[in-house]
N, C-alpha and C positions, 0 to 999 in steps of 0.2 A: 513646508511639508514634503518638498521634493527627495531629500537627502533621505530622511527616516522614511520614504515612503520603499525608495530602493532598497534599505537597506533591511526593511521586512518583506520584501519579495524574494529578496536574496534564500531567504528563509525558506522558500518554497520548495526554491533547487536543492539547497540546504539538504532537507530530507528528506528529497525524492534520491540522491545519491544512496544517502544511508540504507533506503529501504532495497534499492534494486545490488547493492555493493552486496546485500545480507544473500540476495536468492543463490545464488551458487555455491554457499555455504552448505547446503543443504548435499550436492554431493561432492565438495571438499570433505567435508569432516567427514562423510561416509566412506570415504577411501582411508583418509588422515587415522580413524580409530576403528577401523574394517566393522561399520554398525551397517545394517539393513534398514533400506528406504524411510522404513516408519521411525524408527531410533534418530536418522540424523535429520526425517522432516521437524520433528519437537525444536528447529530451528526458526520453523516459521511459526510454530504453536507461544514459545514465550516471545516474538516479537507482537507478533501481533494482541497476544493475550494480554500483554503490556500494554499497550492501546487503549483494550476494553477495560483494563483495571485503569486506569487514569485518566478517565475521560471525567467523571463526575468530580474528583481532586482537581482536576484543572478548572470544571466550571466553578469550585469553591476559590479556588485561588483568584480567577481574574473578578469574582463578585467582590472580593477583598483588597486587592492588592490592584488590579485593573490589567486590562491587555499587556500593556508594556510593560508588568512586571510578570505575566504569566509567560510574554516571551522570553525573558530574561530566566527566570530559575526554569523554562523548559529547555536553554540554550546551555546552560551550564550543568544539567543535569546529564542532558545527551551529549556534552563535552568530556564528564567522569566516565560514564559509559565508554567512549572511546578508549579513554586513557587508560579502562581497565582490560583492555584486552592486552597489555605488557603484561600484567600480573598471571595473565590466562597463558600467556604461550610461554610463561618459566614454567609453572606446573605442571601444562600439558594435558588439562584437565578438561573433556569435555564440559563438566558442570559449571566448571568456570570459566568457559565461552558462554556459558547462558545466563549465567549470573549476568556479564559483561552484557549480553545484548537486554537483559528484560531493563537493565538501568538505562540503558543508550534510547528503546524503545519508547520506554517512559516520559522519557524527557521528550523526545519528540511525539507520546501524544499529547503533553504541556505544550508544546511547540505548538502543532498544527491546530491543538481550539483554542487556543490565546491566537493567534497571526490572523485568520481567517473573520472575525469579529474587526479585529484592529485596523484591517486590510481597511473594510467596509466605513471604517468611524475616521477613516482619515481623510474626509471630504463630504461634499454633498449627497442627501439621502440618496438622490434621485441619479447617483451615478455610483453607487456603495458597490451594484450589482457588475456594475462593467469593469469595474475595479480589479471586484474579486475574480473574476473569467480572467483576466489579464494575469493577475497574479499565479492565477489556477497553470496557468498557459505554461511557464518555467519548471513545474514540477515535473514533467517528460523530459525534459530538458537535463536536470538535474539526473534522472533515473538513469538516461543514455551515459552522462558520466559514470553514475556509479558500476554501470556495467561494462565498460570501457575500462575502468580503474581494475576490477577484476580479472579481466581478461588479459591486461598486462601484468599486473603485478602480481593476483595469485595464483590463478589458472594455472599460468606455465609453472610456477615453483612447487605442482603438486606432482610429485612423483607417481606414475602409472603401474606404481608394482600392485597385482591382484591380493587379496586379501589371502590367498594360498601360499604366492611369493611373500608377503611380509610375514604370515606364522610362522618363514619358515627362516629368518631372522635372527639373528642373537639379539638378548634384551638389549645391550648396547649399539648393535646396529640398528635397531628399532628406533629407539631413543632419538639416536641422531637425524636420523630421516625425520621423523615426527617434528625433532624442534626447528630441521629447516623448514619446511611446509608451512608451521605454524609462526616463527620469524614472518612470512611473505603475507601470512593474515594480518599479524599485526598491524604491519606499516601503514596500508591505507585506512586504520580503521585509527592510528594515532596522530594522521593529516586530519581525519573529521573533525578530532577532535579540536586542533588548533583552530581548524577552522571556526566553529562553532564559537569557542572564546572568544575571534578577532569579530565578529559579527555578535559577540551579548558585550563586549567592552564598546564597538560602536556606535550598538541603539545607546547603550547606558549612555554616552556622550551626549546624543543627538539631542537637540530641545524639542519638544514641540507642546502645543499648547496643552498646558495643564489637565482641561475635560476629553478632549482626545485618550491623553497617554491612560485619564483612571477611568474611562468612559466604561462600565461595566454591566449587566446586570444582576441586580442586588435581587432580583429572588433567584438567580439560577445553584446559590447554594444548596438550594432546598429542592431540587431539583421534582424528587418523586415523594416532597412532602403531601403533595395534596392527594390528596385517594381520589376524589373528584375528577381530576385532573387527568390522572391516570388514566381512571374509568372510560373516558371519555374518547381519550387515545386509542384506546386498544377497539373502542366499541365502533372509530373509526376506519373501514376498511380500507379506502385509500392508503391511510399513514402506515395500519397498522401491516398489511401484507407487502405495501412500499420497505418498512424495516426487514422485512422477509426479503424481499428483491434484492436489495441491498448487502444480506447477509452474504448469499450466494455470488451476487455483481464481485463483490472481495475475495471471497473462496474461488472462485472460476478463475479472475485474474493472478493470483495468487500463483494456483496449480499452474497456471500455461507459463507461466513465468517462471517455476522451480523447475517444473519438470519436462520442458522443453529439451535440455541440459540431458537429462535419463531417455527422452524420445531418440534424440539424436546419436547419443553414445551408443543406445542398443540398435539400433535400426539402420545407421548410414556410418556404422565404426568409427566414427568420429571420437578424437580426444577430448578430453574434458576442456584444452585452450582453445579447440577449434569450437567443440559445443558454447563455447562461450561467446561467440563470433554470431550463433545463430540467436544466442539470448538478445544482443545487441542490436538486431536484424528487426525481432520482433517490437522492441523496444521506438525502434526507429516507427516505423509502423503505425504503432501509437501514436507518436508524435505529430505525426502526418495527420492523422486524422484525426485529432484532437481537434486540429484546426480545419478541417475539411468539415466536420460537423458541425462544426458553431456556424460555420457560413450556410449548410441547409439548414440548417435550423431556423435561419431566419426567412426561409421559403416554404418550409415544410413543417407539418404539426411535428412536434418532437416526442410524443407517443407513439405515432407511425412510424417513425425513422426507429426509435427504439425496438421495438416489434421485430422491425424485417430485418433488425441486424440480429438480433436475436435469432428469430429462426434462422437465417446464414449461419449463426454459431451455431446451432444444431445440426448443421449440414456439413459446418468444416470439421468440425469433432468427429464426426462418424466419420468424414474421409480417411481423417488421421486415422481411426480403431484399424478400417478395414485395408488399407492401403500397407502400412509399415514399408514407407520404402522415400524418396526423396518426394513426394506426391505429397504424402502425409507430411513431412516435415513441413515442408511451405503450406499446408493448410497450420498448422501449428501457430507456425508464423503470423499468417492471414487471420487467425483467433483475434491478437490485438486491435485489430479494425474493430473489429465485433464492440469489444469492451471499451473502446474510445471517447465514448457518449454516455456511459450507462451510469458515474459516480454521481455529473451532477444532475444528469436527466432525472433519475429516480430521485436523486434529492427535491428539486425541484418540484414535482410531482406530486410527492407524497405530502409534503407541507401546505400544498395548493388549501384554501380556507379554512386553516387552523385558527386565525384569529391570533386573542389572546397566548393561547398554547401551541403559537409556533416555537419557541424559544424553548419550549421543553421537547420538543417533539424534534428538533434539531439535534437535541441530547443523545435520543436516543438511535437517532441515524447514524451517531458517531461511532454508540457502543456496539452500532452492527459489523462494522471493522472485524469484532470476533469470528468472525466466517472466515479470514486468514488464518486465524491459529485454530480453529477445528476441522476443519475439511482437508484441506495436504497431509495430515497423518491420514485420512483413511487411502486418499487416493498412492501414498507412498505403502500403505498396505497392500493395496490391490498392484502395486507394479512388483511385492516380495511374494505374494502368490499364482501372479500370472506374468503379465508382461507391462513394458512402460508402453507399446501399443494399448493392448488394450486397457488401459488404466483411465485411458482420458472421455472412458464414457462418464468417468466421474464430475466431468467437465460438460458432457452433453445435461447430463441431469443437470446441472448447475442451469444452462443455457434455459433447457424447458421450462422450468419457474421464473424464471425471469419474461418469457416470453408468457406465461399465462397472466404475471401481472400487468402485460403490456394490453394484452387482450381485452383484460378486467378493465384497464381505466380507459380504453377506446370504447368500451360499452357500457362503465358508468357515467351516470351523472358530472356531468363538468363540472358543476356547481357555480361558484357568482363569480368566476375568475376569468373573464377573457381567455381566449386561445393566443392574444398575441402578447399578452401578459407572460401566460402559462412558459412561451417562446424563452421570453426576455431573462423569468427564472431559470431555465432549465441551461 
C-alpha cells in the first residue's frame, strides 16, 4: 500500500497548486481585458461554484465506481481542464478562461471527495484519521508551488499598461499584447495538466487490494434522499451553523488570498510580479502554522485555539482597513495564521455525534466550499466603489461568524464525545 498510498497524497499538492496558481488570475485578467474587480473576481465564483456543483456527482460516482475510480475521472477531468486553456488563449476569450477553469475545477472537486475517503481506507481504522492530517499537511505545500509558479511565469509576462494606456491602442496592437499575457497563462496551466495524467496513469497502474481501491459508500448516492435525514441536520445546531462557519472559513480565505494582490498594488505601489511575492509570503504563513496547530492542538482544546485566532482575525483585518500602508500589508499577511486551523477544526467540530449521519453531513461541509465563489464578487465590489483598504472589512465580517460559532460550541453542550477525541478529530 506504500506506492499507491504516495501516490494519492501526491494528489493533495496536486490541487493545492491548481487552486492557489488560479488566485492571481483574478487581477491578471483584470488588467489582460481592462474589467473591474467584480468582473475578473467571477474568477473565483466558477472555481469554486465548480466545487459546489460536483460535490454530490462525486459522492454518486465513488458509491459506484469506488475511491479509486472517483480519483481517476477527477484527475483526468482536471487534466482537460488544463489542456483547455490552449484553446482559451487562441481566442482570447474571457469566457473561455472559465469555461477552462469550471472543467479544471470540477475535476478537482471529483479529486478531493474521492482522495480524502480513500486516504482514510488505506489502512487501519484506528489511524484513517492520522493518515488523513498527514495527507492534509501537502496541500500548503502544493499552494506555495502554485503561487511561486505564478509569480515566475505569469506575473512578470503581464504588461502594466493602465486600462487608459491600452484603449488607447490599435486593435492590433491590443491583440498582440493580450496574446502574450495570455501565451504566459497558458503554460503553467498545460504543466497541470501533464501533470495530473502522469498521476491518473500511475494510480491506474498501482495494484492494491481490491475492497480498498471499491471501498465506498453505497448510500452516499442518495445523499439528501432521506427528508429525515435532512431534518435532523439542519435541526442540529452544532452541524448545521458549523456549515455556516465553514461557508465563511472559504470566503475569508479565499478573499485574503485574491485580494492580497489589490491590497498591495494600491497601498505600497507594488507590481503585480512583486504583489505576487507577498501572495507567496502569506502562503508561506499558512504553511507554518498548519503545523504549529496541530502540535497545540494536542495541548490545547481546539475550540479555544479556534476562538482566539479568530477574534486575532478580527483585529488583523481592522489593522489592514485602517492602516493602508506596509503595517496593513503584513497584517494581511498575518490573516493566514488566523485561517490555519479553521478547515479541519470546524470540520471536525461540527460532525462531533452525528452518528449514523455523519457521512451525509460531511456532504454537506464540502458544498460549503461555495463561500469561495460568492463572497470575492462582493468584496471585489467593495474594492470598485471604495478602496482595496477598506474592502477587507469584508473579511472582518467573515472572521466575526466564525468567532461566534466558536463561542456557541464552547458554551454548548459537548455531547458524548470526549475533549481529547474532539482533539484527535480536529
Amino acid at each position: 500500500m506504500r506506492l499507491p498510498f504516495i501516490l494519492v497524497v501526491s494528489c493533495f499538492a496536486a490541487w493545492g497548486m491548481a487552486g492557489n496558481l488560479t488566485d492571481p488570475l483574478v487581477a491578471v485578467f483584470g488588467s489582460v481585458f481592462s474589467m473591474n474587480a467584480f468582473q475578473s473576481s467571477l474568477v473565483q465564483f466558477a472555481y469554486y461554484g465548480a466545487y459546489f456543483a460536483l460535490a454530490l456527482p462525486a459522492a454518486w460516482i465513488n458509491a459506484r465506481l469506488g475511491y479509486k475510480g472517483g480519483v481517476l475521472i477527477g484527475l483526468v477531468l482536471a487534466a482537460s481542464g488544463g489542456a483547455l486553456f490552449y484553446p482559451a488563449s487562441q481566442v482570447m476569450q474571457y469566457s473561455a478562461f472559465i469555461v477552462a477553469l469550471l472543467t479544471l475545477a470540477g475535476g478537482l472537486s471529483i479529486l478531493e471527495t474521492s482522495a480524502n475517503p480513500y486516504v482514510m481506507a488505506m489502512g487501519p481504522s484506528r489511524s484513517a484519521t492520522r493518515r488523513l492530517n498527514f495527507a492534509q499537511a501537502f496541500n500548503p505545500v502544493g499552494s506555495n508551488l502554485g503561487v511561486l509558479l505564478a509569480a515566475v511565469f505569469i506575473l512578470p509576462y503581464v504588461n502594466e499598461a493602465t486600462a487608459d494606456e491600452r484603449a488607447a491602442l490599435t486593435q492590433t496592437e491590443l491583440e498582440a499584447m493580450r496574446s502574450s499575457e495570455l501565451q504566459a497563462v497558458m503554460g503553467p496551466y498545460l504543466g497541470l495538466a501533464a501533470l495530473y495524467l502522469t498521476i491518473a496513469v500511475a494510480i491506474a497502474m498501482a495494484k492494491v487490494p481490491p475492497r480498498t481501491a471499491m471501498l465506498a459508500d453505497q448510500g452516499t448516492g442518495g445523499v439528501w434522499q432521506s427528508r429525515s435525514r435532512l431534518v435532523r441536520l439542519l435541526r442540529n445546531r452544532r452541524y448545521s451553523f458549523g456549515v455556516v462557519a465553514q461557508f465563511f472559513n472559504i470566503a475569508a480565505q479565499t478573499c485574503i488570498w485574491t485580494f492580497i494582490i489589490h491590497y498591495v498594488m494600491e497601498n505600497l505601489g507594488a507590481s503585480e510580479s512583486t504583489a505576487g511575492y507577498w501572495l507567496q509570503a502569506t502562503l508561506l504563513v499558512f504553511l507554518v502554522f498548519r503545523f504549529v496547530m496541530v502540535a497545540l492542538m494536542g495541548r490545547f482544546d481546539p475550540r479555544k485555539l479556534m476562538t482566539l485566532m479568530c477574534v486575532l482575525g478580527v483585529g488583523l483585518s481592522l489593522v489592514a482597513v485602517v492602516s493602508g500602508n506596509i503595517v496593513g500589508a503584513v497584517a494581511v499577511v498575518l490573516l493566514s495564521a488566523c485561517i490555519s486551523l479553521l478547515f479541519p477544526t470546524i470540520y471536525g467540530i461540527a460532525l462531533q455525534g452525528l452518528g449514523d449521519d455523519t457521512k451525509y453531513g460531511a456532504a454537506g461541509l464540502i458544498m460549503a466550499i461555495v463561500g469561495g465563489a460568492l463572497v470575492p464578487p462582493l468584496h471585489g465590489w467593495v474594492i470598485d466603489i471604495s478602496t482595496a483598504q477598506l474592502s477587507f472589512l469584508v473579511v472582518t465580517g467573515c472572521f466575526l461568524v466564525i468567532t461566534g460559532y466558536g463561542v456557541y460550541v464552547l458554551r454548548a453542550p459537548s455531547g458524548d464525545t470526549p475533549e481529547a477525541e474532539l482533539r484527535e478529530d480536529a
